[in-house]
N, C-alpha and C positions, 0 to 999 in steps of 0.2 A: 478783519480779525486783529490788527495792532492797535486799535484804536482797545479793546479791550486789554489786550495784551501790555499795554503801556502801564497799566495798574501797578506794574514789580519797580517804574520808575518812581510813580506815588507812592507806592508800599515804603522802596527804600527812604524818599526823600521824610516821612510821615517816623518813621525809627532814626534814623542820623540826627533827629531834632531833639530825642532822648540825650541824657547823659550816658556813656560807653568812651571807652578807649581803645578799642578792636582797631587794628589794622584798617579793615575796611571802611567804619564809619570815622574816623580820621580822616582817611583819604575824600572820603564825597564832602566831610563837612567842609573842607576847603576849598571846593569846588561853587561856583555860582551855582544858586539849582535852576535856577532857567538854561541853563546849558547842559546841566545833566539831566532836563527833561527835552532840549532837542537832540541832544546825542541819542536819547534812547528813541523817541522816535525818530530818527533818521537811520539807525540801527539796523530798519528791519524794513530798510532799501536793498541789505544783504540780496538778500530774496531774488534782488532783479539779476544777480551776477552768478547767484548758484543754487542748484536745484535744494540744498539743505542753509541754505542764510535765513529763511526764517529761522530758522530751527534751532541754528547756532546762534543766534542773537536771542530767543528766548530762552534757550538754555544757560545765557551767561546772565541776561537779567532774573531767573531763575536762582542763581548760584549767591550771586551778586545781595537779591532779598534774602537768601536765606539767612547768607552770613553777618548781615547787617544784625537783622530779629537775634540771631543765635549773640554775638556780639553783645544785644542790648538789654537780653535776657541775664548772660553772663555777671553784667556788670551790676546791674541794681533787680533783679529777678526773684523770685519766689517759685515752691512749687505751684501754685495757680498761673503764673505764667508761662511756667515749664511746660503745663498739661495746654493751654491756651497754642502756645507756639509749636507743641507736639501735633493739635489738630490742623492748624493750617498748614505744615508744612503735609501731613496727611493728604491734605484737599489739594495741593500742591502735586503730589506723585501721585491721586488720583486723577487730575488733571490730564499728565502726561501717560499717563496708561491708558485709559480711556479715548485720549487721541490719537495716541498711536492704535489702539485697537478701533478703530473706527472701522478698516473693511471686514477683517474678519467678525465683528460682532454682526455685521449686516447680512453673513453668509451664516450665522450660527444664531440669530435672536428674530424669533419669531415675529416681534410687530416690528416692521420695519420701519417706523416712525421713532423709535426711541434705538440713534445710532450712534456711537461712542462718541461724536462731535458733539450732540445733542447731551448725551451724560455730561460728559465735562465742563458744558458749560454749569451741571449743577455743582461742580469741586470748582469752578475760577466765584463764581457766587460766595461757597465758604471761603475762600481763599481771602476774597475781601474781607469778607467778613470777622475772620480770625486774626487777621490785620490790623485790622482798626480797636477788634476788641482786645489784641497786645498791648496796644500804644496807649490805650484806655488803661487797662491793668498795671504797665509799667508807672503811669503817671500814679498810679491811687484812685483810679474815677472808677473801677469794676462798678462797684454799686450804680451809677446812674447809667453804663453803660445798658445795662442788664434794664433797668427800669425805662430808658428811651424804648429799648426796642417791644418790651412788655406792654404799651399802651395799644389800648384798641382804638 
């Protein structure tokens, strides 16, 4: 599951390469990103030392994208990116709903093939997804982003 999970270290590294002045993307841009991409995966070694280190390490990599986006929105944004970065961060708190609801939807949903681990992986899907179509929006590319994915 971190090998997925790793995506909020791509997400950030893929927005700190926007222009912003935030606090946070400040801080990563000075940062090597090969090292801010084995901190993050090394991160969520948490795990081996406590029953919630996943948990806490994706929740900071969690915090950590958001405010980056939020950051990069702030700074050169429009409303189309606003409504963009409104829906991933959406697919974001579905994510962690969804995960967390994972036993009780299995005691409360009838086909027990579709279990709240199983959902959310359809919100980390958008999550990328709205990611990429930010970074795309921020730079001015919407149009071909929308047109890549449009090809049959």
């Amino acid at each position: 599951s971190s090998g997925i999970n790793a995506e909020y270290g791509h997400v950030t590294l893929w927005i700190t390469s926007l222009p912003s002045d935030g606090i946070v993307t400040r801080s990563l841009r000075s940062c090597n990103r090969g090292a801010i991409l084995i901190v993050s995966f090394l991160s969520y070694f948490l795990s081996l030392y406590s029953d919630i280190g996943f948990d806490i390490a994706l929740g900071i990599h969690m915090l950590i994208a958001v405010r980056a986006g939020y950051e990069a929105h702030q700074a050169r944004g429009s409303a189309q990116s606003g409504a963009v970065f409104g829906k991933a961060v959406l697919c974001c708190l579905g994510f962690v709903v969804l995960k967390l609801a994972d036993l009780p939807l299995r005691d409360y949903w009838t086909p027990n093939c579709l279990s709240g681990h199983f959902l959310s992986k359809i919100c980390d899907v958008g999550q990328i997804y709205y990611a990429a179509e930010l970074v795309y929006v921020l730079n001015g590319n919407f149009a071909s982003f929308r047109q890549h994915f449009a090809r049959d």
